[in-house]
C-alpha positions as CSV (number, residue, x, y, z in Angstrom):
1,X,-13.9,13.5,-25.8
2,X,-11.4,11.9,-23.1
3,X,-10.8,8.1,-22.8
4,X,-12.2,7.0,-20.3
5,X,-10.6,4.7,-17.5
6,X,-11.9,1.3,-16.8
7,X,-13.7,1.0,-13.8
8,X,-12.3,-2.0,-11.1
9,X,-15.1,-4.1,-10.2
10,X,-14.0,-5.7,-7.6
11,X,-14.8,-3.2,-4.3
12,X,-12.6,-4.7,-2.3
13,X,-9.4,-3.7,-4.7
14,X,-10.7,-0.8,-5.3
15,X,-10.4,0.4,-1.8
16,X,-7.3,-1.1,-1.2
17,X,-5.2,-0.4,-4.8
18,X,-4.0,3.6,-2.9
19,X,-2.8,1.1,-0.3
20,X,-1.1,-0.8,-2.7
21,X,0.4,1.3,-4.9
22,X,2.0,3.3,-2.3
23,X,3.7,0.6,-0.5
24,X,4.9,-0.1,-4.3
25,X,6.4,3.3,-4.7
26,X,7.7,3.1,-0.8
27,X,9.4,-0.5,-2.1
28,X,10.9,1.5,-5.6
29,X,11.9,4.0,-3.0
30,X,13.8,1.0,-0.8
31,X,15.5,0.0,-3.4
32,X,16.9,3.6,-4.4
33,X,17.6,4.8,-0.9
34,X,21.2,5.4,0.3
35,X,22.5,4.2,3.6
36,X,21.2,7.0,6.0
37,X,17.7,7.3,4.2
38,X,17.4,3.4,4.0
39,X,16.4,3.1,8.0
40,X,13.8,6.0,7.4
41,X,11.8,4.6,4.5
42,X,12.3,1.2,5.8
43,X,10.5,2.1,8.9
44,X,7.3,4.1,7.0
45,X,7.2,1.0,5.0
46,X,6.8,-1.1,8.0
47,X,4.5,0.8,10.1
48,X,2.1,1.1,6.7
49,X,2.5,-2.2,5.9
50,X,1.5,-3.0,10.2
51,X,-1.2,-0.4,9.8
52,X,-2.7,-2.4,7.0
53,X,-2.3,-5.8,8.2
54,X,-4.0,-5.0,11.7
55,X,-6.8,-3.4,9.6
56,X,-7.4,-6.8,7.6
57,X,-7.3,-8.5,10.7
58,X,-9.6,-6.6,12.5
59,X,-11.8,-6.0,9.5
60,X,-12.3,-9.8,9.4
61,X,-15.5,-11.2,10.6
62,X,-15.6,-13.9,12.9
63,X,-17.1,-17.3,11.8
């Protein structure tokens, strides 16, 4: 029988942790990038990162 994987309670992170760990392995990617490539993965960072910011913001609920 397999192991299986714990389960992440929280819905919220468990939506979000693809989101996360890709911006993660975009960040490992950063810090690995030559000169040329640097501009490239710096810009897919920030437009994810934008993406997801705008998201939270307009996922928010007024009060």
């Amino acid at each position: 029988m397999a192991p299986r994987l714990p389960t992440i309670p929280n819905p919220l992170l468990r939506q979000e942790l693809p989101w996360l760990m890709s911006e993660l392995v975009l960040l490992i990617i950063l810090c690995n990038a030559n000169a040329p490539e640097l501009w490239f993965w710096l810009v897919v960072f920030i437009v994810i990162l934008g993406y997801r910011i705008e998201r939270w913001f307009s996922s928010r609920t007024p009060q």
